[in-house]
C-alpha positions as CSV (number, residue, x, y, z in Angstrom):
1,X,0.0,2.4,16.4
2,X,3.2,4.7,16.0
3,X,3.8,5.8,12.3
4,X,7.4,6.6,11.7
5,X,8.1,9.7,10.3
6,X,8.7,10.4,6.5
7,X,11.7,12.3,5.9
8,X,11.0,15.9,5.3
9,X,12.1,17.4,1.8
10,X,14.1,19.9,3.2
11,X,17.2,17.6,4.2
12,X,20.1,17.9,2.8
13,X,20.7,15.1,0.0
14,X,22.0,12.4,1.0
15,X,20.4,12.4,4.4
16,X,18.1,9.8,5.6
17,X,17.0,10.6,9.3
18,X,16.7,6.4,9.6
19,X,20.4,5.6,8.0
20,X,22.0,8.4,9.3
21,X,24.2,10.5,6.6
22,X,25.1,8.9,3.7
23,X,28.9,8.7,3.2
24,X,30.2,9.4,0.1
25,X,33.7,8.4,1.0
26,X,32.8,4.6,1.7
27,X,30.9,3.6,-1.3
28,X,30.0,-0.3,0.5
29,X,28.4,1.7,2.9
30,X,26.3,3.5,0.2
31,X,25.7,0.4,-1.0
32,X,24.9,-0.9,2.3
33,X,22.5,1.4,3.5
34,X,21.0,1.5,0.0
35,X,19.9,-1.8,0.0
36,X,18.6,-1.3,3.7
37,X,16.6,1.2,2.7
38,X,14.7,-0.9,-0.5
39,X,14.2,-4.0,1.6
40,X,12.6,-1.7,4.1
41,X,10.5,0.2,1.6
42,X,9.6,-3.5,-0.1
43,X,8.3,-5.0,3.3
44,X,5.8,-2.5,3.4
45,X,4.5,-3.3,-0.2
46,X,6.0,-4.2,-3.5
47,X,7.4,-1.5,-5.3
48,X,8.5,-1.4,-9.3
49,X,12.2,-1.0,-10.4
50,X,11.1,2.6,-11.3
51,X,9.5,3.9,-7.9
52,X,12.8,2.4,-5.9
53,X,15.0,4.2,-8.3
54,X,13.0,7.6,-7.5
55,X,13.2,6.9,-3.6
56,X,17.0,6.6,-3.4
57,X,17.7,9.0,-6.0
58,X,15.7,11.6,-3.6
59,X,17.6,10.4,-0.7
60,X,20.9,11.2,-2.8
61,X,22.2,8.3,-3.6
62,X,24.4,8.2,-6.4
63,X,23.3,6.3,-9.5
64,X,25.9,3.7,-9.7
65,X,25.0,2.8,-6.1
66,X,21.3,2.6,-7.3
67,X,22.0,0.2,-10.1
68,X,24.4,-1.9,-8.0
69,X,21.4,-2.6,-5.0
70,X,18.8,-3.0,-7.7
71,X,20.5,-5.1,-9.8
72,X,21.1,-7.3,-6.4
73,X,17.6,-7.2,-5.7
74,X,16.4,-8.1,-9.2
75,X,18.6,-11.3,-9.0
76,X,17.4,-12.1,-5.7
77,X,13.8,-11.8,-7.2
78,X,12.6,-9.1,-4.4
79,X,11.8,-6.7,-7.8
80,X,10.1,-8.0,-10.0
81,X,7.9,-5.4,-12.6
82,X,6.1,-8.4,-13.9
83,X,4.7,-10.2,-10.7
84,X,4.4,-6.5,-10.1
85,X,2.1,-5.4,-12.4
86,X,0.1,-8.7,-12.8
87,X,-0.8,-8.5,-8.6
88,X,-1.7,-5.0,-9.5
89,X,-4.0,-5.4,-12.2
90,X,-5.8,-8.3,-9.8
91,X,-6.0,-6.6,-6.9
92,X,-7.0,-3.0,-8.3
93,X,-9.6,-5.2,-10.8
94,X,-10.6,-7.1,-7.7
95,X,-11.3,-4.5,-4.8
96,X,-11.3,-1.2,-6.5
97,X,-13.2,-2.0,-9.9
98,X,-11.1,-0.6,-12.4
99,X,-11.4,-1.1,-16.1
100,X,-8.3,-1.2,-18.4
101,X,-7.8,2.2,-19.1
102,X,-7.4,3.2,-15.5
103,X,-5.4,-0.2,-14.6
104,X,-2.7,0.8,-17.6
105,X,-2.9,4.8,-16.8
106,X,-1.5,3.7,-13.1
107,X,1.1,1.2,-13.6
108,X,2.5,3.9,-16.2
109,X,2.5,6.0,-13.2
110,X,4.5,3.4,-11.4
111,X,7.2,3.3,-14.6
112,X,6.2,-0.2,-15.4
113,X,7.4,-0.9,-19.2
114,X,4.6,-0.6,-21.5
115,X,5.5,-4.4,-23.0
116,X,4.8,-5.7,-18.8
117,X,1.9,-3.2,-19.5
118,X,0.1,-5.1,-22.0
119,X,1.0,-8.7,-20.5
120,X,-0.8,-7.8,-17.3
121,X,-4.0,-6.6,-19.1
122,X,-3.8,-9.4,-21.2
123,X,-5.0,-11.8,-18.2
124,X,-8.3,-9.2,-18.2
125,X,-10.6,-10.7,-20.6
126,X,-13.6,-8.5,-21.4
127,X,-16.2,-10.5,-20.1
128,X,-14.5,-10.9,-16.5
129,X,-14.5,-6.6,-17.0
130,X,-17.9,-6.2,-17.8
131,X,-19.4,-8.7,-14.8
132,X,-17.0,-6.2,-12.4
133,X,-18.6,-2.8,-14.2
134,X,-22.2,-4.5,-13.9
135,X,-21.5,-5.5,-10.1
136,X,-20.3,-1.7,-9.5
137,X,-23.5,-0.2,-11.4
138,X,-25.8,-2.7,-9.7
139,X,-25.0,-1.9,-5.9
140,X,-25.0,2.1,-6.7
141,X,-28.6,1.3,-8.2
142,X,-29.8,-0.3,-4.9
143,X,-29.0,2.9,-3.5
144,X,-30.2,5.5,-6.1
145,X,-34.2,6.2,-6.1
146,X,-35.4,6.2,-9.3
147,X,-39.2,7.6,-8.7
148,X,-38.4,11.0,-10.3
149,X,-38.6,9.4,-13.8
150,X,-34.8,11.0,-14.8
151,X,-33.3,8.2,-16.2
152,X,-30.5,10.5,-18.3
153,X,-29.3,12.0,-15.3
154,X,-28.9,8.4,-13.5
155,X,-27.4,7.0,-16.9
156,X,-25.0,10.0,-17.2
157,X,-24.0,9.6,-13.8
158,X,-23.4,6.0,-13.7
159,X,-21.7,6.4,-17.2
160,X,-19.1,8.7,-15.7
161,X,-18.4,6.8,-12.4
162,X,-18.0,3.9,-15.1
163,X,-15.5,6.0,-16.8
164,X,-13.6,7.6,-13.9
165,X,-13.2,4.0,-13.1
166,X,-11.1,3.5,-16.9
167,X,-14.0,1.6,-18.6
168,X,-14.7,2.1,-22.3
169,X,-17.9,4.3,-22.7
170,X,-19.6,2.1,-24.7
171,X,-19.2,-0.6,-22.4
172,X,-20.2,1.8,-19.4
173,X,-23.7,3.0,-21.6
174,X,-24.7,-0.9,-22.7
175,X,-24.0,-1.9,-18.6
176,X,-25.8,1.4,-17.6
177,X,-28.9,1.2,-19.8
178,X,-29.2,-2.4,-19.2
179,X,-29.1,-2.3,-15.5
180,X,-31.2,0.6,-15.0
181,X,-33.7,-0.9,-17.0
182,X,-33.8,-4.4,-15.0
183,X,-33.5,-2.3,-11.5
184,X,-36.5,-0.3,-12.9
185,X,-38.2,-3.7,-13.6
186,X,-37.1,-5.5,-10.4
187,X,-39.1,-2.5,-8.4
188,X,-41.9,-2.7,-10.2
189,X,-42.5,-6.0,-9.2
């Protein structure tokens, strides 16, 4: 599989090895090539209003041009921060186990509105959280051996991957203590 080459940051702006130069005496071709550019970039994944705004403006594009092909995209409904930040929160919940914290900490990255912020999280209710952050502790437990009898290392541990992870510390302590005691009661057995 051939990966096609990023351009480097030492072109000249306006330069796009895949467009060709950017001219600035015909602004439809700005436009144009512009828009090329964000449908490309938004067939590999969806992108937020803010992170295609970043990309042409380091490819030297001109602002107006930039609000022209994202308002065109907007209407055509191929940007959408919303559906954006909703599919995130779902699949960033769903396959890499993030809490909240860490959900709202990246879509900030991603320049979504703090308002689309909050409406994503607000489909997270906390018991949905807490089954995810007992499903994470309980399969590092399966792994861990408990027989040296150091149950604050294990719970300070698992509290921490827990909070790297964006869960409350509370939370991460009540699913920690509780899981390492039914492991150590499972094994027992």
């Amino acid at each position: 599989m051939t990966r096609s080459r990023r351009p480097s940051t030492s072109e000249p702006p306006g330069v796009d090895e895949s467009d060709g130069p950017v001219d600035p005496a015909d602004p439809a071709k700005r436009v144009a090539q512009a828009q090329e550019a964000c449908v490309r970039l938004l067939g590999v994944r969806a992108r937020t209003r803010a992170e295609l705004t970043d990309r042409l403006t380091r490819r030297g594009y001109a602002g107006e041009v930039i609000e022209t092909v994202l308002g065109r995209l907007t209407r055509a409904g191929l940007i959408n921060d919303a559906e954006f930040a909703a599919e995130w929160v779902r699949s960033r919940q769903l396959n890499a186990g993030k809490g909240k914290r860490a959900l709202a900490v990246e879509l900030r990255n991603k320049g979504v509105d703090a308002e689309l912020i909050d409406a994503a999280l607000a489909g997270v209710d906390a018991d949905s959280e807490r089954r995810r952050a007992e499903e994470l502790v309980a399969a590092k437990l399966r792994r861990e051996r408990l027989d040296d009898g150091d149950d604050q290392k294990i719970l300070r541990q698992l509290v921490g991957m827990l909070a790297r992870r964006g869960y409350s510390q509370g939370m991460a302590f009540d699913v920690v203590k509780v899981a390492l005691q039914g492991e150590r009661e499972r094994r027992r057995v």
